[in-house]
C-alpha positions, 0 to 999 in steps of 0.5 A: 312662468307665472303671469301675475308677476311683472314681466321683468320679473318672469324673465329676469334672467334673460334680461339686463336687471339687477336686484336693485333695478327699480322694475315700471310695470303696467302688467304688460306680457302674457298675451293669448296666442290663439288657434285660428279656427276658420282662416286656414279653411278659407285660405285652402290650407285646411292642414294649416296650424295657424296660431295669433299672437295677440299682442293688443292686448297689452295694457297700452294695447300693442307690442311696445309695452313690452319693451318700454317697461325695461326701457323705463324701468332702466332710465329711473334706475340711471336717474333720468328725469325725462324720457323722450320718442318719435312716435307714429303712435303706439310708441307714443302711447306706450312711452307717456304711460310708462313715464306717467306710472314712473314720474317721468316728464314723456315728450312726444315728436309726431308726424302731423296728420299721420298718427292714428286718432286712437293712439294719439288721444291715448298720449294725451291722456297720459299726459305727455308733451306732444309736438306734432311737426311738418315731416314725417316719422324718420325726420322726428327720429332724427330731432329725437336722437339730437334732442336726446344728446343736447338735452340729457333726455333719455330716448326710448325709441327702440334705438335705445338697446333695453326695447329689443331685449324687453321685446324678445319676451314674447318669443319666449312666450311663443315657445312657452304656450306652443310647447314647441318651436313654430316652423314659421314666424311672421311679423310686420315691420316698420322700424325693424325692431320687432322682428329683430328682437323676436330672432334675439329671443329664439336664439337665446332659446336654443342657446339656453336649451330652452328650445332645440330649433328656430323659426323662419322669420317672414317680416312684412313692410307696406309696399309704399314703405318698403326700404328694406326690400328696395334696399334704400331708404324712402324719403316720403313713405306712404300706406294706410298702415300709419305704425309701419310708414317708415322709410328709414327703419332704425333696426335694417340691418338686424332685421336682414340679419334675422331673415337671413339668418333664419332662412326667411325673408323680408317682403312687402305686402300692398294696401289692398292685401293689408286691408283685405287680410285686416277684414278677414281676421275681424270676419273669419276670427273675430279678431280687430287689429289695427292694419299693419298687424295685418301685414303679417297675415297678407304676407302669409296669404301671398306665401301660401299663394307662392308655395314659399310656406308649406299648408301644413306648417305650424305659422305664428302671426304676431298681430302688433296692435289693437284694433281700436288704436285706429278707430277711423278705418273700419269706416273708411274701409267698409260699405256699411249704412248706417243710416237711422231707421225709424223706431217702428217694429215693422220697419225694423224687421223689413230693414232685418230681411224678416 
């Protein structure tokens, strides 16, 4: 494959695109996966191959990109005019840049208060018609889904079927740059989309005999945003990791569907191991997500812990987004002073511990 041509195009047939098909492309794909270097050593699993898929390095800077390129690309090609989310922001940011490079008027629904500053400002510059309301992320989808019908809008939530098969591009990237198959792949969950797309993927794969076996699919919910592993929905969801606080993820039920059958599971992780493991990345690796793409990374810490994942299998955590997307926490998080010192050599040194 070859990452100078869109990602449609790269994977046009896997995908639901004609020849005629209009393709919107921002240069989304291709994403590094790198091997950690100092994290398997920390975690006492030295024989651990553990790799991270960077997925903030999208244009938007996450993971959505790759489905709203063909969720964008699909609604010009139907005539659209206007495209309209509920967003806890990366999808925000990802739909008003796609629409705004198509022509396409974007409208964004946003829980008040509950959207990441760096994600917000993105939709803005993009030029979407923001509505912020006084409810959270799964009452913004339901507006969203009426407002979709009443008005002729075309949603592009991962409800709309063309985000999970634009997703599912990065497992074949996964394969492709691993040159194999993990033995496990772990993944945040909010909405459940991803989780269930990266599954239609390394299925698709074996299917294709692209690949001749599948990971276990561990996906991870904040634990104040955990329906799936309560088994009901929650109505007031709550976790510093504002892009998985939902209560009600759309894809529930293929997200199961995907731990069950991979022989994985669906688990939750606290605040507390999302923040603990979002600071060892940044430290041990030099890698700046935001916090919920830390999930992944507490789950495999507390599967280590648990002797659920072997120390010595080969571990994919995909990390959704940048970390500049929350530009806030790290200051929230972090004991670091940064109070001015006098611009004086001596006192510059003394403050250095020389």
């Amino acid at each position: 494959m070859h990452s100078q041509y869109p990602l449609i195009e790269r994977y046009r047939d896997f995908l639901p695109v004609s020849a005629t098909t209009p393709i919107i492309s921002l240069g989304e794909g291709n994403t590094p996966l790198i091997r950690a270097s100092n994290l398997h050593h920390f975690l006492g699993a030295p024989s651990l191959k553990l790799y991270l898929k960077l997925e903030g390095l999208n244009p938007t800077g996450s993971f959505k990109d790759r489905g709203m390129t063909l969720a964008i690309s699909k609604a010009v090609e139907s005539g659209a005019k206007a495209v309209i989310c509920a967003s806890t922001g990366n999808t925000s940011a990802s739909a008003a840049a796609f629409a705004t490079k198509a022509g396409l008027t974007c409208y964004v629904l946003l829980p008040h208060g509950h959207v990441a500053l760096g994600k917000l400002a993105q939709a803005i510059l993009y030029g979407a018609r923001i509505i912020p309301i006084k409810g959270n992320f799964d009452q913004a989808l339901e507006f969203v889904r009426n407002l979709a019908d009443q008005c002729h809008i075309t949603i592009v939530n991962s409800v709309n079927p063309y985000r999970l098969e634009g997703q599912k591009t990065a497992a074949f990237e996964v394969v492709e740059q691993l040159e194999g198959v993990p033995d496990y792949l772990l993944i945040p969950v909010g909405n459940a989309g991803n989780i269930s797309a990266y599954w239609r993927g390394f299925k698709l794969l074996r299917k294709t005999g692209g690949a001749n076996a599948t990971p276990h699919m561990f996906g991870f919910e904040a634990q104040g945003a955990a329906a799936i592993v309560r088994g009901q929905p929650i109505a007031n969801p709550e976790t510093i990791a504002t892009a998985i606080r939902i209560g009600n993820p759309a894809s529930w039920q293929e997200a199961i569907k995907a731990a069950s059958e991979s022989d994985g599971q669906i688990d939750s992780v606290t605040d507390d191991q999302i923040i603990e493991a979002y600071k060892l990345l940044a430290k041990l690796e030099g890698i700046f997500c935001e916090p919920s793409s830390a999930a992944c990374l507490a789950g495999l810490i507390k599967h280590l812990s648990m002797g659920t994942i072997a120390k010595d299998a080969t571990v994919v955590c995909v990390l959704t987004g940048n970390g500049l997307k929350d530009p806030d926490t790290p200051l929230k998080v972090s004991n670091v002073d940064l109070a001015p010192v006098e611009a004086d050599l001596q006192k510059l040194k003394t403050v250095m511990g020389f």
